[in-house]
C-alpha positions in Angstrom: 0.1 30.5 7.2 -1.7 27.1 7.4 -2.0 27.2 3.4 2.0 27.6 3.3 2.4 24.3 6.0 -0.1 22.7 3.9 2.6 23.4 0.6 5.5 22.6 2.6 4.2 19.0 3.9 3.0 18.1 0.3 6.6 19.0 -0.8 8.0 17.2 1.9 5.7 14.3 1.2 6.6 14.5 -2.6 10.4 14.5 -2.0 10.3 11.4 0.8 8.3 9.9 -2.2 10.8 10.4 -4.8 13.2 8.6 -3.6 11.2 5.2 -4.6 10.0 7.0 -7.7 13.8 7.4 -8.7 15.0 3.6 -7.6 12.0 2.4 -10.3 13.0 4.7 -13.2 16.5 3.0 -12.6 15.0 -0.5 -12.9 12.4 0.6 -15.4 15.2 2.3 -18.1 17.7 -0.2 -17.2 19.8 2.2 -15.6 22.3 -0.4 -13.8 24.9 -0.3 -16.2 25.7 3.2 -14.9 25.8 2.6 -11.3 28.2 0.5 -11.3 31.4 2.9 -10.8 29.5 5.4 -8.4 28.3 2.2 -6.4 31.8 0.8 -6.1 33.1 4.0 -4.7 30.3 4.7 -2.6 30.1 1.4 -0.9 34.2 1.5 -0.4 34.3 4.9 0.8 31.1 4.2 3.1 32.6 0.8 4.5 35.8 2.8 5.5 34.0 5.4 7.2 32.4 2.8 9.2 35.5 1.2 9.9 37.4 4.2 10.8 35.0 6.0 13.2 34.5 3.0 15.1 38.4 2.4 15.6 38.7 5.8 16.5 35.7 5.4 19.1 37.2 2.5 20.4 40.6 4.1 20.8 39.2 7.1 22.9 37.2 4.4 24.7 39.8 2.5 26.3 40.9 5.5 28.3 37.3 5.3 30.3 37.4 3.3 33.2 35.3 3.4 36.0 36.1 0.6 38.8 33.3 -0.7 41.1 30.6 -2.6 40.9 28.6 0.3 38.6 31.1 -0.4 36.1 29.2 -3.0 34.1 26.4 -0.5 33.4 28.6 2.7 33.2 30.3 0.3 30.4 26.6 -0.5 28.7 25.8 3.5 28.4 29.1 4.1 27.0 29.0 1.7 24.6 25.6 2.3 23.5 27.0 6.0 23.2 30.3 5.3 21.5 28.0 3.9 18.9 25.5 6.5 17.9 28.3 8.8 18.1 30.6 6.3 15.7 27.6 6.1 13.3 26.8 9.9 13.4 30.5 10.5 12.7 30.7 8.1 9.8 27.5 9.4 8.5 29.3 13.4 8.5 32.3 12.0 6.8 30.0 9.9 4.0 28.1 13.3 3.0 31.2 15.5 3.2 32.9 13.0 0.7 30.3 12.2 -1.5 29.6 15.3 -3.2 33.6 15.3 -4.2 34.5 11.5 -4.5 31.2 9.8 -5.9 28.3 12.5 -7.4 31.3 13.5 -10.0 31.1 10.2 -11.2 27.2 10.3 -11.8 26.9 12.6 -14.7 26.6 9.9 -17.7 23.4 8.6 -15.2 21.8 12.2 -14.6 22.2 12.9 -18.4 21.2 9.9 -19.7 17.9 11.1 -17.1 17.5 14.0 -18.8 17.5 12.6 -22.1 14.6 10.4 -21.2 12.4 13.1 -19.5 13.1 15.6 -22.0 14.7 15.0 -24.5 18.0 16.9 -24.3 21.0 17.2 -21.6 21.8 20.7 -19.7 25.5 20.9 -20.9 27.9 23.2 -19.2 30.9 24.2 -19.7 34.2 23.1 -18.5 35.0 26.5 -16.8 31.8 26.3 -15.2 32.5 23.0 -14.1 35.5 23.8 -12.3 34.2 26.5 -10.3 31.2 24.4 -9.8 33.9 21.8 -8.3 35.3 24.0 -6.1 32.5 25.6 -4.9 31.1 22.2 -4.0 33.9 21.0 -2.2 34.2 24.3 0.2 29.9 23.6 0.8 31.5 20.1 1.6 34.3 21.0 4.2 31.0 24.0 5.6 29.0 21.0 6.2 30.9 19.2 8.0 32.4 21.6 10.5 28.3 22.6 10.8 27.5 18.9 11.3 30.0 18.4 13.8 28.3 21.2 15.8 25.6 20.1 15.5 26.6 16.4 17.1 27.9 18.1 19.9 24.6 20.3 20.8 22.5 17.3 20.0 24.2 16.0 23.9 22.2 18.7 25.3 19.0 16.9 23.7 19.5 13.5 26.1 17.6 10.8 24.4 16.2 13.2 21.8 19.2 12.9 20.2 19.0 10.3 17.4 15.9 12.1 16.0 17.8 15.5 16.3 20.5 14.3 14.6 18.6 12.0 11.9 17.0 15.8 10.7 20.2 17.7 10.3 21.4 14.4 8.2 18.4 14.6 6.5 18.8 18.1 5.1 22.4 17.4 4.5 21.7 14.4 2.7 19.1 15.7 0.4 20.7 19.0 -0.1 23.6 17.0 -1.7 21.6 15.4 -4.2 19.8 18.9 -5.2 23.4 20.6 -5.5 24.4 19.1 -8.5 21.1 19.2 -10.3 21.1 23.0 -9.2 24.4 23.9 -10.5 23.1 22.8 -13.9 19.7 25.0 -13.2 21.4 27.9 -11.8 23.6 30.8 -13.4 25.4 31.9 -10.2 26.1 31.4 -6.7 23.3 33.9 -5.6 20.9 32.2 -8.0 22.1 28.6 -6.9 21.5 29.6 -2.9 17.6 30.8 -3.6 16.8 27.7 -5.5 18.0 25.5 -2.5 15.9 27.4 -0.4 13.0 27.2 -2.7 13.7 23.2 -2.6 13.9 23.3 1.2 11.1 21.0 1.8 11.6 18.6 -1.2 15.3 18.9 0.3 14.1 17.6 3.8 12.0 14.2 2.1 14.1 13.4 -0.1 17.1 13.6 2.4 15.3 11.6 5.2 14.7 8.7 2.6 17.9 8.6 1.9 18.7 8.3 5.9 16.3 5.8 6.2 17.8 3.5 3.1 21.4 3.9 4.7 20.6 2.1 7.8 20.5 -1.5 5.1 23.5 -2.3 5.1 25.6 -2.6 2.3 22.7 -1.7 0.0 22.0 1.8 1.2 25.4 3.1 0.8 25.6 1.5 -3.0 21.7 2.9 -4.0 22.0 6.1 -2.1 24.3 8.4 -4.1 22.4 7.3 -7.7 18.6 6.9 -6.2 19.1 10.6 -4.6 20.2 12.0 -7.6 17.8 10.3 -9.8 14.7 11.4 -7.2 16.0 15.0 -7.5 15.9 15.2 -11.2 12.3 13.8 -11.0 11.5 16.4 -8.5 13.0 19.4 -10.2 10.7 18.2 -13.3 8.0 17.9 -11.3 8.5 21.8 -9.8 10.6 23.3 -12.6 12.9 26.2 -10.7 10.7 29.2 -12.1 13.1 31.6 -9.7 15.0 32.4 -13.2 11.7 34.2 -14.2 11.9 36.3 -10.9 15.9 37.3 -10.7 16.8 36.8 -13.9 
């Protein structure tokens, strides 16, 4: 048991790790060049989250109104409230989205990866690819119901909160960078599902990185998407998915 924690924190440790590991192979193989479009879209799509879930926390706010002279700190608390919940909220709409309106768009960088490490690109076919796309996109709409429960049982944490919520956007996070490496790595659904479990802890590091760099502003949401995948590629080199040996 201890020997399997032990395993499990140095995964942990070595996905938290790879995120910097995949923001200098970028700048070491002069990878900018194909950041360019996934960073547009990201920062766009991340800037309108922002945007919307504070106008829609605003909106709700203005029907709160206590009067008396408790008002001015009743207002403080809400506000302070109104805003973790606006960022949480734009946070669950950013990973829903990305795996359909940004990681397509990072294929030419996650192939031009593998080239370097190995030597060759995983090609798939365009069959594959489609059910790959639609699978993605019902794991995206999954997760975001989940996360949303999630928000709402994180109340019954009181100031807890943050940190509960920061680890389910972890996982989230870092499981959306693994799934598209892992599509390439996997021959089916079943297959796909046991190698994100195997990743679980690698999941976890690399996912609360990623949390941690989206609190810059402006430059999380443009180096998130490409770092993340990059780190997972690295990672999945570094622990190659033997599971095929096992199932077949």
């Amino acid at each position: 048991m201890i020997k399997q924690l032990w395993l499990a924190g140095q995964r942990f440790q070595a996905g938290f790790f790879a995120f910097g590991r995949g923001f200098f192979f970028i700048a070491r193989h002069r990878l900018w060049g194909y950041l360019l479009l996934p960073a547009f879209l990201s920062l766009a799509l991340g800037v309108a989250l922002i945007i919307a879930a504070f106008w829609v926390i605003q909106v709700a706010g203005d029907h709160w109104f206590v009067a008396g002279e408790w008002q001015w700190l009743y207002q403080g608390f809400i506000d302070i409230l109104a805003t973790l919940i606006a960022v949480f909220l734009a946070l669950i709409g950013y990973q829903t989205l990305i795996p359909l309106v940004v990681i397509p768009f990072l294929g030419p960088l996650l192939n031009r990866v593998e080239k370097i490490m190995t030597g060759q690109t995983i090609e798939v076919g365009w069959r594959r690819d489609l059910l790959n796309a639609i699978i993605g996109g019902w794991f995206a709409l999954r997760d975001a119901v989940l996360q949303v429960i999630f928000l709402l049982l994180s109340f019954l944490t009181g100031p807890l909160q943050p940190i509960v919520m920061a680890i389910a956007n972890s996982y989230f996070l870092g499981r959306g960078s693994f799934d598209y490496l892992l599509e390439k790595h996997s021959a089916s659904l079943k297959e796909r599902q046991l190698l994100t479990r195997v990743y679980t802890p690698q999941i976890y590091g690399l996912g609360l990185a990623q949390f941690l760099a989206l609190l810059i502003p402006l430059v999380g949401l443009v180096l998130v998407p490409p770092v993340g995948v990059v780190a997972a590629a690295l990672l999945i080199q570094d622990y190659p998915p033997i599971i095929h040996r096992t199932i077949g």
